[in-house]
Residue, then its C-alpha position, 0 to 999 in steps of 0.5 A: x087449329x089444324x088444317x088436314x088435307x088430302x081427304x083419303x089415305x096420308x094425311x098432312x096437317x097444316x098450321x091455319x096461318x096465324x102471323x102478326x102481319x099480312x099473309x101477302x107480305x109473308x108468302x106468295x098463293x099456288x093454286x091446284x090439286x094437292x097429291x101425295x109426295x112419296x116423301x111424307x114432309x112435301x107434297x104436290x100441287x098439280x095446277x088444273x090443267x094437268x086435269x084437263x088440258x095437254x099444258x101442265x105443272x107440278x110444284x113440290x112444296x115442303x110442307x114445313x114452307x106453307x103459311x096457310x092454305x084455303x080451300x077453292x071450289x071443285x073443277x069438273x071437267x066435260x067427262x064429269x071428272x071432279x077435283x078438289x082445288x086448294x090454295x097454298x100460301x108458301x113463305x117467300x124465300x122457300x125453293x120449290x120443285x117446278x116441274x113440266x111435261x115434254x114430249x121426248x124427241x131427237x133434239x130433247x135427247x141430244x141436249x143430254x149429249x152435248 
């Protein structure tokens, strides 16, 4: 059986997780909003705060490293925004992408002198 996600648009199928032992000794839960990946063999999860609240990450995740996923409730947000939230469970082991927002500034810009 087959888990599609990503309502509209690019579909990814995921292997609904059928291993011989526990999923938390296999692979480590990332909660957040799935996007799309311009690179169709990862995708992206956005925690919630990217949503609502100034403090974010993102995370790449190949597709071929998640064990299994799980749906969690939607967030709706003060302004009546809705997103649907998911549950990765990636192999342990596997190297993602972690990826935060900064404000650029002089100091930020003179790191890439030095």
């Amino acid at each position: 059986m087959t888990k599609t996600l990503l309502g509209e648009g690019k579909y990814y199928e995921l292997q609904v997780y059928r291993g011989d032992g526990n999923l938390e000794q296999e692979a480590i839960p990332f909660s957040g909003v799935l996007r799309q990946h311009y690179n169709p063999n990862i995708v992206l999860l956005l925690n919630n705060s990217l949503y609502f609240r100034k403090r974010s990450l993102a995370f790449e995740i190949r597709v071929d490293d998640i064990l299994h996923v799980e749906e969690l409730p939607a967030e709706t947000a003060p302004d009546g925004v809705t997103v649907e939230k998911v549950k990765l469970w990636v192999k342990k082991g596997s190297t993602i992408v972690k990826m935060e927002p900064i404000v650029v500034s002089d100091e930020i810009g003179n790191e890439s002198k030095k």
